[in-house]
ROKOL-300078 format. One record per residue (C-alpha): x negated, y negated, z; residue number from 0; residue in three letters. Coordinates in steps of 0.25 Angstrom, whole numbers. Layout:
REM residues N
PT  east north    up vexro drenmi
PT     X     Y     Z   NUM    ALA
...
END
This chain:
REM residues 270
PT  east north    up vexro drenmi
PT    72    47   167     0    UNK
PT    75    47   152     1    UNK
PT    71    54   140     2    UNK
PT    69    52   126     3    UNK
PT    66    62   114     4    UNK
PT    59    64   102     5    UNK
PT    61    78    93     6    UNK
PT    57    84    81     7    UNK
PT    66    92    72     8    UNK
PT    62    98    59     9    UNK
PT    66    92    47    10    UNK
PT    75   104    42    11    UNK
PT    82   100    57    12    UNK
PT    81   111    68    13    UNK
PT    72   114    78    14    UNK
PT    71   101    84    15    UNK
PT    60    99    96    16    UNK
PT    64    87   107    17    UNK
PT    53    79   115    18    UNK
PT    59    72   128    19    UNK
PT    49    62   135    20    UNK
PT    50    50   145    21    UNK
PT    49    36   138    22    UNK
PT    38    34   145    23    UNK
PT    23    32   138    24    UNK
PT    21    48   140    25    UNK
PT    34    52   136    26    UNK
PT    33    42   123    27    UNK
PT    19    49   120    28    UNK
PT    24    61   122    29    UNK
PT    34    59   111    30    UNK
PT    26    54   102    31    UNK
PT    16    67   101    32    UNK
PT    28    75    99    33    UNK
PT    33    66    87    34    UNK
PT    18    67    81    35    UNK
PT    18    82    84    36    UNK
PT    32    83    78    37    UNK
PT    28    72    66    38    UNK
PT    26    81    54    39    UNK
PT    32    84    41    40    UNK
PT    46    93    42    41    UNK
PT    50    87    58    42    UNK
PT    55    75    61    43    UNK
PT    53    68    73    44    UNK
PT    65    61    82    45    UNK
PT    68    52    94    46    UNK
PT    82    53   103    47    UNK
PT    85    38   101    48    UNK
PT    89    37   118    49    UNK
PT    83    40   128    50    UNK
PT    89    54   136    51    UNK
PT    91    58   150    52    UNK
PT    85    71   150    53    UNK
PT    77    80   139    54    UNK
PT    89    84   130    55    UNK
PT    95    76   119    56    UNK
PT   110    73   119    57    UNK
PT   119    63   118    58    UNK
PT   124    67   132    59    UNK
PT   108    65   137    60    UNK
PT   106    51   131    61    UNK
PT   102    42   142    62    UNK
PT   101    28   138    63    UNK
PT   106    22   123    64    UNK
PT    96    11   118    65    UNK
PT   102     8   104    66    UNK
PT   110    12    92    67    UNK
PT   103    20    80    68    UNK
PT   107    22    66    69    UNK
PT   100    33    55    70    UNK
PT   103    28    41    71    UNK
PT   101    38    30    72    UNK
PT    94    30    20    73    UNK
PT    89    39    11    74    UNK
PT   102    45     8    75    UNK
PT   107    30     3    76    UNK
PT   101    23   -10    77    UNK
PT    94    13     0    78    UNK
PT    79    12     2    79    UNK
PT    77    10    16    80    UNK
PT    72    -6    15    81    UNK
PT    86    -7     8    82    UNK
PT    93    -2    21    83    UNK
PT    83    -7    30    84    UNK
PT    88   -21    25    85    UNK
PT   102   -19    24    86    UNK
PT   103   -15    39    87    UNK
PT    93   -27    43    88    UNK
PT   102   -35    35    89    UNK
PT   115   -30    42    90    UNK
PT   109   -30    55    91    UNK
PT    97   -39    60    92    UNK
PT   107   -51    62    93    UNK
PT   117   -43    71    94    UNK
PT   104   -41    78    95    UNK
PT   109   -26    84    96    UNK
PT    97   -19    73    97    UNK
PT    83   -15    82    98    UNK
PT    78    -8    71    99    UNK
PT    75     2    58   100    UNK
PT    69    14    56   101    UNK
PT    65    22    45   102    UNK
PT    68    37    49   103    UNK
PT    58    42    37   104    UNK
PT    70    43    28   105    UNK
PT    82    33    33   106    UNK
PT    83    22    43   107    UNK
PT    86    20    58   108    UNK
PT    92     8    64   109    UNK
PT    93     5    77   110    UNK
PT   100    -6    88   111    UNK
PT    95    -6    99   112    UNK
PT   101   -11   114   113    UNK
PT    96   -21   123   114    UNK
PT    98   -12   133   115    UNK
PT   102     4   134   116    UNK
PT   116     8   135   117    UNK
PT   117    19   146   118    UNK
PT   122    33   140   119    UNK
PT   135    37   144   120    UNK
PT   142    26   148   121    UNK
PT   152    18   141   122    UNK
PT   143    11   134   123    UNK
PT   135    21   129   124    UNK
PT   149    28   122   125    UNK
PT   150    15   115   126    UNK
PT   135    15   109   127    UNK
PT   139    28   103   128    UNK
PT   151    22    98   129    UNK
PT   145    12    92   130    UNK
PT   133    20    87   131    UNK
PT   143    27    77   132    UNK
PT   148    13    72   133    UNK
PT   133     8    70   134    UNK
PT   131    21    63   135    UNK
PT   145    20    55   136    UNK
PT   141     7    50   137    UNK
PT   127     8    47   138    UNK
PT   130    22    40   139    UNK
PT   118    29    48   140    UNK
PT   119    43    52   141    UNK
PT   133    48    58   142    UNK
PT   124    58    67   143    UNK
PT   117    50    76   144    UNK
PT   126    42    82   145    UNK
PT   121    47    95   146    UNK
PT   111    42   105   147    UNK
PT   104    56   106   148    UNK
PT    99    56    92   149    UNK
PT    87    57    86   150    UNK
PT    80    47    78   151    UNK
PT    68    48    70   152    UNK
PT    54    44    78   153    UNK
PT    47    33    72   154    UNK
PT    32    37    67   155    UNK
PT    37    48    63   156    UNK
PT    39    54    48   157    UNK
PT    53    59    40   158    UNK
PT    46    69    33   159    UNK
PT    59    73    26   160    UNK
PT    61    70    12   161    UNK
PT    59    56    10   162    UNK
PT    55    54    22   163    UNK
PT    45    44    28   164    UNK
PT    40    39    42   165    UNK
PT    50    34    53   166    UNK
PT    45    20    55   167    UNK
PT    52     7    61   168    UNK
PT    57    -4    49   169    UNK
PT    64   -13    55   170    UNK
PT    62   -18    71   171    UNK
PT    69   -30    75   172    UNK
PT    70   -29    90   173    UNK
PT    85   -33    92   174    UNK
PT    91   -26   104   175    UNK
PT   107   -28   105   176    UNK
PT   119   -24   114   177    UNK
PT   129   -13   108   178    UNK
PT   139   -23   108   179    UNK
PT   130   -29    98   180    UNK
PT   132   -17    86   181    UNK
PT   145   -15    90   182    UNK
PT   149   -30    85   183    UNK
PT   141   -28    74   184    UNK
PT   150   -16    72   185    UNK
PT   163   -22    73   186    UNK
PT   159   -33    63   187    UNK
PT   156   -23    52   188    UNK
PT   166   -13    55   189    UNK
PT   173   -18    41   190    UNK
PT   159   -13    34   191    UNK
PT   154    -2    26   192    UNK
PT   143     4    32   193    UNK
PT   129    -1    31   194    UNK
PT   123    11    23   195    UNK
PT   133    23    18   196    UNK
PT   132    36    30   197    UNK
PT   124    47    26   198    UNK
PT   133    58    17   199    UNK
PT   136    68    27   200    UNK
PT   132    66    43   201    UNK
PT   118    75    48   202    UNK
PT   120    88    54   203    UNK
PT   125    87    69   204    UNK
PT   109    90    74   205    UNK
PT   101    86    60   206    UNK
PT    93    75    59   207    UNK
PT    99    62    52   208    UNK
PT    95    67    38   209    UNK
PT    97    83    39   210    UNK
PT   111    85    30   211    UNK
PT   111    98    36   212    UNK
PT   126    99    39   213    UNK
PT   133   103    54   214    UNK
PT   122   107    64   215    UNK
PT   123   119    75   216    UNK
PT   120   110    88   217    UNK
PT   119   120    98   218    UNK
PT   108   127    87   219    UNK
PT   101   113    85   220    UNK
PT   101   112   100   221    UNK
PT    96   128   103   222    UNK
PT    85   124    93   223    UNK
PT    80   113   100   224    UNK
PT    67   112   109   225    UNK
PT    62   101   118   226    UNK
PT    48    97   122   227    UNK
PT    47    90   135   228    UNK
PT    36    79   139   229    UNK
PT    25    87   140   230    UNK
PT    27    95   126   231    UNK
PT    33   108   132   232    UNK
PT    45   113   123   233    UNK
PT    58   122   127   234    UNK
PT    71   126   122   235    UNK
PT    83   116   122   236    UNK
PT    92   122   130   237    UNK
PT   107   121   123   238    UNK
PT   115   112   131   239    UNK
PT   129   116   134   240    UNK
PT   138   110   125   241    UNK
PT   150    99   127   242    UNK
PT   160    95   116   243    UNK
PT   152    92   104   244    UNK
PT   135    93   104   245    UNK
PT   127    84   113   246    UNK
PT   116    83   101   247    UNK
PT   124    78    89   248    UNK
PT   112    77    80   249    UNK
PT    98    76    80   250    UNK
PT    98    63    72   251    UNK
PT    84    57    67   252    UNK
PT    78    46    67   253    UNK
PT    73    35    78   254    UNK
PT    73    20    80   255    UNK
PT    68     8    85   256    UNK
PT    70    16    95   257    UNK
PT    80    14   106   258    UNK
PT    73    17   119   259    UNK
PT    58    20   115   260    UNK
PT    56     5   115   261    UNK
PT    43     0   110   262    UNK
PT    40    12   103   263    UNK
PT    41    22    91   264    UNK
PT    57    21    85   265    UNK
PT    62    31    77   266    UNK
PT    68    33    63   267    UNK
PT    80    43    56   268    UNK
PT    83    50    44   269    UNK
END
């Protein structure tokens, strides 16, 4: 049985409150009365972008990958978002590897969907993530989610940070593609400049993918956390031991044409 996840973490970061459901009919409603609960001015609402094998999300607990993600920063470049919208269109709807755009209230999420899931923890998965950082590298998106436990913004939901706005799909073009597929794509612009410049300095290891709030304690963030199982009843994350390095790099914002809610709400960034 897999799991997916929905949280809401308050806009000055900390705090954050994780919903695991079933993707099933229930489980889907189930999360959507915790993001209209959650939905309010000061707390934003997020999706794991991959479905997980248990209720904790980590990159070691990522069952399945269904695609690539990129946050873009927008509001920090002197582009309006139709301007970027276009230049990535322009770059990207012939190579045919681009599923979608979101706006994340503030910046934009693209997303490049598979044909079919890659299985976590094998060898092909190792090189999804591999190739998530190039993807990431070129496009100039936000260095700290290039995992597959991140968090995207939920669609129909609000940024209500400064400037902020509502997460909302712009562009859907339905195009499903291999991995080989960006990684072509990749070796023919290796020679390139990146799309869009990288944001100043990268997010804080836990923040959200516009928090510049510097280094992030993650055994504190984790402490911090709370979940919220099926049925609405909360408890304490218990702190998992750690390994070399955290299993939770950040908690990155912003959701997609979703990989692995297929049919349904996507999710939106910065």
């Amino acid at each position: 049985m897999l799991f997916r996840c929905v949280a809401a973490i308050p806009n000055g970061g900390g705090g954050c409150i994780e919903h695991f459901y079933e993707d099933t009919a229930q489980g889907r409603a189930s999360a959507e009365a915790f993001a209209r609960e959650h939905d309010k001015p000061g707390v934003a609402v997020y999706d794991c972008v991959s479905p997980l094998r248990g209720r904790r999300r980590a990159k070691d607990n990522v069952a399945l990958i269904e695609g690539l993600h990129v946050d873009l920063d927008i509001y920090k470049q002197n582009k309006t978002k139709e301007e970027a919208v276009k230049r990535l269109c322009d770059e990207l709807l012939d190579v045919g590897i681009l599923s979608g755009i979101n706006s994340s209230g503030r910046g934009l999420q693209a997303y490049f969907l598979f044909r079919e899931p890659v299985e976590a923890g094998t060898p092909e998965a190792e090189n999804a993530q591999q190739v998530l950082k190039r993807l990431v590298a070129h496009l100039g998106g936000d260095p700290q989610l290039t995992h597959f436990a991140a968090l995207m913004r939920r669609l129909g939901t609000t940024n209500s940070k400064e400037g902020g706005g509502p997460c909302k799909a712009l562009v859907n073009t339905g195009a499903r593609c291999e991995l080989s597929d960006i990684e072509a794509y990749l070796d023919l612009v290796s020679e390139r400049e990146p799309l869009f410049s990288s944001p100043d300095k990268p997010n804080g290891g836990g923040g959200t993918p516009e928090s510049d709030d510097g280094p992030v304690d993650v055994d504190a963030r984790l402490a911090a956390m709370t979940y919220e199982d099926q049925n609405g009843r909360r408890g304490q994350r218990h702190r998992p031991r750690r390994h070399p390095g955290p299993d939770l790099e950040s908690v990155a914002p912003g959701r997609h044409l979703q990989p692995g809610v297929r049919g349904h709400h996507t999710n939106g960034g910065a």
